[in-house]
KOLFI-249308 format. One record per residue (C-alpha): z, x, y. Coordinates in steps of 0.5 Angstrom, whole numbers, plus 2048, in hexadecimal, padded with zeros to 3 digits. Layout:
# residues N
ZXY;...
//
This chain:
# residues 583
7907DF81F;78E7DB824;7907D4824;7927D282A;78C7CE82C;78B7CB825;7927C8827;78F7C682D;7897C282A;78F7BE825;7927BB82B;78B7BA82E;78A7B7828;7907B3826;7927B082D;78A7AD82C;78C7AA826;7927A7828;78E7A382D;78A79F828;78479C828;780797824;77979A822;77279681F;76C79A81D;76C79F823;76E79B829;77579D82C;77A79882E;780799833;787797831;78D795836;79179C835;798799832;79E79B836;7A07A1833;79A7A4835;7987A883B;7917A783C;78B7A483A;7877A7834;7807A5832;77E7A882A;7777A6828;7757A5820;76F7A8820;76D7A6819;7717A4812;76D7A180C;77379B80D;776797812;77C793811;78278E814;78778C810;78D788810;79378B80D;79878580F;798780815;79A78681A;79678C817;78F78E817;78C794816;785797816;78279B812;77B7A0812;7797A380B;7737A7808;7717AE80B;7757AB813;7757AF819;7797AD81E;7787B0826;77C7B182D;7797B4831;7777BC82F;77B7BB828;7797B9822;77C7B681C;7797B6815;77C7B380F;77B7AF809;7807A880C;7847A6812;7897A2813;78C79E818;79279A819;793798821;799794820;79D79B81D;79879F821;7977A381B;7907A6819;78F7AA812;7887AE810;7867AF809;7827B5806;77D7BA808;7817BA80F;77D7BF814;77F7BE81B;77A7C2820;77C7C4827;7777C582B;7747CA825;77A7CF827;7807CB823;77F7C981C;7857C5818;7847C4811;7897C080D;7887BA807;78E7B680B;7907B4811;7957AF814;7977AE81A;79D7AA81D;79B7A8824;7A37A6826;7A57AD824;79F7AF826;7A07B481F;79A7B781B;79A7B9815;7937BC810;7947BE808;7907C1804;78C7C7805;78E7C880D;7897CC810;7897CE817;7837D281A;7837D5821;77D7DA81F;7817DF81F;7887DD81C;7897D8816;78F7D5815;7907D380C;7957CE80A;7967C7805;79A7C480B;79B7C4812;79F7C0816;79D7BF81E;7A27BC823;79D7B9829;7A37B882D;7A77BF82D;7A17C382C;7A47C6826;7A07C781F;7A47C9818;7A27CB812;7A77CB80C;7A47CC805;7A07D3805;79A7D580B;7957DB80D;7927DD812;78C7E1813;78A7E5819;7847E9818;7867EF812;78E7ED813;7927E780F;7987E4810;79C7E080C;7A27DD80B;7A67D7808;7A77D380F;7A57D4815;7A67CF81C;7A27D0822;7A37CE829;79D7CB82F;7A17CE835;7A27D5833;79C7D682F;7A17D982A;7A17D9823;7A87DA81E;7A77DC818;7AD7DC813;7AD7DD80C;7AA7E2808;7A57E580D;7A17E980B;79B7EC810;7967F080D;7907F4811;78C7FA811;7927FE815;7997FA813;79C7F780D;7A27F3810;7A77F180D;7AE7EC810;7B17E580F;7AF7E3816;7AA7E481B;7A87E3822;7A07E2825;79D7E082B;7977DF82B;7967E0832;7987E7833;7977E882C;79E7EB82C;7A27EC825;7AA7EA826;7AE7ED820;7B47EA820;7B67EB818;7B77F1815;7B07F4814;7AC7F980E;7A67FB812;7A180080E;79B802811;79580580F;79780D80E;79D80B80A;7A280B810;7A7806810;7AB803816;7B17FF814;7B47FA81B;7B87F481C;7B57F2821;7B07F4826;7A97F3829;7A27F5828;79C7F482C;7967F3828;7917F582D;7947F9830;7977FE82A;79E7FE82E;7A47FD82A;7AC7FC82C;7B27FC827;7B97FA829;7BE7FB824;7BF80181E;7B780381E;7B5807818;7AE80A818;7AC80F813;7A681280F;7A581980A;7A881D80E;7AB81B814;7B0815816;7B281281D;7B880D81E;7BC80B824;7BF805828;7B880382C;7B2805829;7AB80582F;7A580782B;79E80682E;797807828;79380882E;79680F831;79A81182A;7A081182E;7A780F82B;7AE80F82F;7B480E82D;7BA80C831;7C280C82E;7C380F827;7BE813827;7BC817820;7B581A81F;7B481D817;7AF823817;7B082480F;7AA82980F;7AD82E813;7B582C811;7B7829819;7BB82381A;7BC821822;7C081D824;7C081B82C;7C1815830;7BA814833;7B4818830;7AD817831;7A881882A;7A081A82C;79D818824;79681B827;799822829;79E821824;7A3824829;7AA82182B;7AF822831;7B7820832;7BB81F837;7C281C837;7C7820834;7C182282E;7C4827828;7C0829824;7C182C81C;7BD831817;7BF830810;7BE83480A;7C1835805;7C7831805;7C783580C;7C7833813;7C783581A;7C8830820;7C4831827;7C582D82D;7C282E834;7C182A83A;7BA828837;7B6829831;7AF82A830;7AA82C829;7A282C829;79E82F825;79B836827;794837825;79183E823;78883F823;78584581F;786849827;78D849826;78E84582B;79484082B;79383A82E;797834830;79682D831;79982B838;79D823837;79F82083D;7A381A83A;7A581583F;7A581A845;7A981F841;7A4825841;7A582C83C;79F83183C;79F837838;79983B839;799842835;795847833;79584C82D;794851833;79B84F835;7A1854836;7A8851838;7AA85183F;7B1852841;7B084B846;7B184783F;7B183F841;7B083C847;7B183684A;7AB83284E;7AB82B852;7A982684F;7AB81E851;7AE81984D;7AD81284D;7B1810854;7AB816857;7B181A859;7B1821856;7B4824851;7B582A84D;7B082A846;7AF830842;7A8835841;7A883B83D;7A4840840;7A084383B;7A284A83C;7A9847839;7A6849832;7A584E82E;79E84F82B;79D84D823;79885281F;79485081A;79384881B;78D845818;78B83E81A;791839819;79783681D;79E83881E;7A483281F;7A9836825;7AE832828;7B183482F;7B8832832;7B983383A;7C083483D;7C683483B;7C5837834;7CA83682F;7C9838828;7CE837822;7CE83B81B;7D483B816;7D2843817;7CF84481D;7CF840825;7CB84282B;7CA83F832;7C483F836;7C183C83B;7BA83B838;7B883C831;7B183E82D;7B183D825;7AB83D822;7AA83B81A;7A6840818;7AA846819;7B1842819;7B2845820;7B8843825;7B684782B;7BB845831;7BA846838;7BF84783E;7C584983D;7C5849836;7CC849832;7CD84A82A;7D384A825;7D484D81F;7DC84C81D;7DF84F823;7D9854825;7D585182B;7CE85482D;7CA853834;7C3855838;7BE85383C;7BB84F835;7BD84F82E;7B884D829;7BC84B822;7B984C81C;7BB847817;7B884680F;7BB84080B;7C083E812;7C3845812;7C384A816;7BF84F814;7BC85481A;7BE854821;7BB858828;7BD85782E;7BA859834;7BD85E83A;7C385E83C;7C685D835;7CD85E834;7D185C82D;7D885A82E;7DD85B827;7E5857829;7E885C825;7EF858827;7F185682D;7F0859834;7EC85F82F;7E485E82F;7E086482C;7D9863830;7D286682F;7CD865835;7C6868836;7BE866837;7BD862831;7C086182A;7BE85F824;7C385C81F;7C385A818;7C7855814;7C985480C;7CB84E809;7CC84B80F;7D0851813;7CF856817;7CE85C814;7CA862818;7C886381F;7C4868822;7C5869829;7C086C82E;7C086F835;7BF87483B;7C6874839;7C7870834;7CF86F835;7D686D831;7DD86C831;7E186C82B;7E786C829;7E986F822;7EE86F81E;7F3873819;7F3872811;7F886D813;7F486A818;7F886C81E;7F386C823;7F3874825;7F087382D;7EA872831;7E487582F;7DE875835;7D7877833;7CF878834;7C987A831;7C287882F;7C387482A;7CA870827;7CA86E820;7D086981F;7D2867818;7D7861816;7DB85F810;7DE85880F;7DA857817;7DE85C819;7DC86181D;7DE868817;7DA86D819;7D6870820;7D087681F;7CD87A825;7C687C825;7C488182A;7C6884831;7CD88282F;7D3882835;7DA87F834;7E187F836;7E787D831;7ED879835;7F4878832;7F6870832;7FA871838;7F687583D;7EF87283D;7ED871843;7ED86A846;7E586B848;7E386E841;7E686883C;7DF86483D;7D886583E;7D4863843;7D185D841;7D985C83E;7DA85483D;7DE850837;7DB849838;7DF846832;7DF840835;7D983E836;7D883E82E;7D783882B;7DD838826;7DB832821;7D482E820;7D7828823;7D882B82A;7D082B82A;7D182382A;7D6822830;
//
């Protein structure tokens, strides 16, 4: 697709015409310049079977050279059947079998030419090609103004470069910029991209593609991108979409405000509007600015992201300060293995082992600068973070990560967090410092809770040292159960059973009458608790070894004996609707 130096030989070779000069056999002859003109041009008829004068009335003659002609200026050579010359209206017309030879760089072909020196205006028909060896410009009409610099096409033009094709029904191209507007039924095919749009921009300098239409782009894999405006460097690989960006292939689907995409390092960013489609998984995020890795197939979020698994007509919604998915490696060793992305000077590492146990710590934060060089806080996960998996063979595993302030919204459950773990291959919530859960009114915390979920419900929860399950059984009254660690159970979405264990394990329950009169306070220990729920109320308690405990009438329960040690309702840190995740 370049053409701008054949652009550059038609105002060489134009403005040389317009000079004029009378030729006989092979001699050049110098003719005064007419006064529009700014500068002496000499062209030589190096040979033509005939040569003649002819008066066409008292103040007009023209010449004329015919059979097998060649004309020369300087290192350009013109071939054609005929020429003709008016030097009273300074107009030069060529016929048949036109080859124009820049300096055997710039090939012109045409079966017509006309030039009209005063408008300094050149027009050719009839099978235009021009060739620089590299790029071919195909059309049946193409007009040249010598004077602004400016050449169009309007009756249908292609263009070849290499293995790409470009057509179009107009096309108008300017000297200064060295840029190229096609409009139309465009239409650019080549071995990476099939585009399609109605106006397109192309500098042959920068060799930069403008956008300026909306846009169908389909690339080689199947994948489609749909922009109305933009630019892409044919060089270089790298892109950049304003407005509304489509882009999406079988499984996965980007879109936002502005769209920065680089081929070489398969990075993808978005910034405004923010949405990333993960079909295979059933993952949607949302977020104002995410980085796309398509060689690590990894994604990082930030800016308010929100993140939602569906399934099944069920959702639930995760928000965090930043949201991070790879994918996690098994070998044959059972050894996991992570890539590590740095996208854009924002670095995520997971480096696990299967040896690995969990480590109280969870999460830690680390260093890292940003852009301006100053310091920032970026997320790691160290790798004692996770649990082990058994019996993996060779394969990958999708896991998503969310860092601070984790929030989570079900219409049956919600937690908080500050950092998150999930895994698609378990369909694991595991959740790190200062864990929160709910269920109706019941509250779970520890140290670390890992959520078992199958088809987005709760199915198994495990939480991990300094346990403690909270039941408002109205208001000011809370059954609590504490203790080592605790194992719950869930059905059709709703807490059903919980299994308490410690050294003690401890309780606070309030039962009640047949008529559901609280009856007093009852304070108790042992190895194990069992707690049963019915309707997500806590129904029924059962003490499993080494029992102590002591009943309190409702008015004279000491004020240091209502809450356990680790006693904290935290009912308002609950997300109350899906949309609070989104502010």
């Amino acid at each position: 697709m370049q053409l701008s130096s054949t652009f550059r030989f038609f105002l060489i070779f134009f403005s040389t015409v317009a000079a004029g000069t009378i030729v006989q056999a092979q001699q050049t002859v110098p003719i005064p310049v007419p006064a529009q003109q700014d500068t002496n041009r000499v062209i030589q008829i190096v040979q033509a079977k005939s040569l003649r004068e002819k008066a066409i009335d008292s103040v007009t003659n023209i010449e004329t050279a015919a059979g097998n002609a060649i004309i020369k200026e300087g290192l350009t050579t013109t071939y054609c059947d005929s020429v003709v010359i008016n030097r009273r209206t300074n107009i030069v017309e060529a016929f048949g079998s036109i080859h124009i030879n820049d300096n055997d760089s710039i090939h012109t072909y045409a079966q017509s030419l006309r030039y009209i020196g005063g408008e300094r205006i050149a027009y050719l028909k009839k099978n235009v090609k021009l060739t620089d060896k590299k790029g071919t410009l195909l059309t049946d009409e193409l007009e040249y103004n010598l004077r602004t610099g400016i050449a169009t096409y309007k009756n249908g033009g292609r263009v070849l470069n290499g293995k790409t094709v470009l057509t179009s029904d107009e096309g108008v191209y300017y000297a200064d910029t060295k840029d190229v507007f096609f409009k139309k039924h465009v239409h650019l095919v080549d071995p990476k991209y099939d585009i399609r749009t109605d106006s397109l921009q192309y500098n042959t300098l920068t060799n930069i593609a403008t956008f300026i239409a909306p846009t169908h782009i389909v690339n080689k894999d199947g994948g489609v991108i749909d922009t109305k405006s933009g630019t892409y460097n044919l060089s270089t690989g790298e892109a950049i979409f304003l407005g509304k960006t489509f882009i999406r292939d079988s499984t996965h689907s980007i879109s936002g405000n502005r769209i920065f995409s680089d081929d070489k390092t398969g990075i993808v960013q978005i910034d405004g509007g923010g949405k990333f489609v993960d079909s295979t998984n059933n993952v949607t995020v949302i977020s104002e600015h995410m980085e796309i890795s398509r060689k690590e197939n990894s994604f990082l979020a930030y800016k308010k992201p929100v993140m939602i698994f569906y399934k099944d007509g069920d959702s639930t919604y995760i928000a965090a300060d930043t949201l991070f998915s790879g994918l996690r490696k098994f070998d044959s060793a059972l050894n996991k293995q992570s890539t590590t992305v740095d996208t854009l000077n924002k670095t995520i590492t997971v480096n696990v082992n299967a040896a690995d146990t969990i480590n109280r710590s969870g999460l830690e934060k680390i260093q890292q600068p940003d852009s301006t060089g100053a310091t920032a806080a970026h997320p790691t996960i160290n790798g004692n973070a996770l649990l082990k998996d058994d019996n993996k063979k060779d394969s990958a595993v999708r896991y998503f990560l969310a860092f601070h302030h984790v929030r989570i919204f079900n219409d049956s459950l919600q937690s908080v967090a500050d950092s998150l773990y999930y895994a698609t291959d378990d369909s694991t919530f595991k959740l790190f410092g200062q864990p929160l859960v709910w269920n109706g009114q019941t509250q779970i915390a520890g140290d670390t809770i890992h959520l078992f979920t199958e088809n987005q419900k709760a199915k198994r929860l495990h939480v991990f040292y300094n346990s403690i399950i909270i039941n408002q059984t109205s208001p000011g009254l809370y059954n609590q159960i504490g203790g080592r660690e605790m194992n719950g159970y869930f059905k059709n979405g709703a807490i059903d059973y919980v299994k308490t264990k410690g050294s003690p394990a401890e309780s606070i329950f309030y039962p009640q009458d047949d008529d559901s009169a609280y009856t007093g306070m009852n304070r108790s220990s042992s190895d194990v608790i069992d707690i049963y729920f019915v309707n997500k109320e806590l129904n029924k308690v059962k003490f499993i070894n080494a029992v102590d405990g002591v009943m309190y009438p409702l008015k004279q329960i000491p004020a240091d004996k209502k809450t356990l040690r680790n006693f904290k309702w935290l009912d308002a840190k609950r997300p109350k609707n899906k949309l609070e995740l989104f502010e």
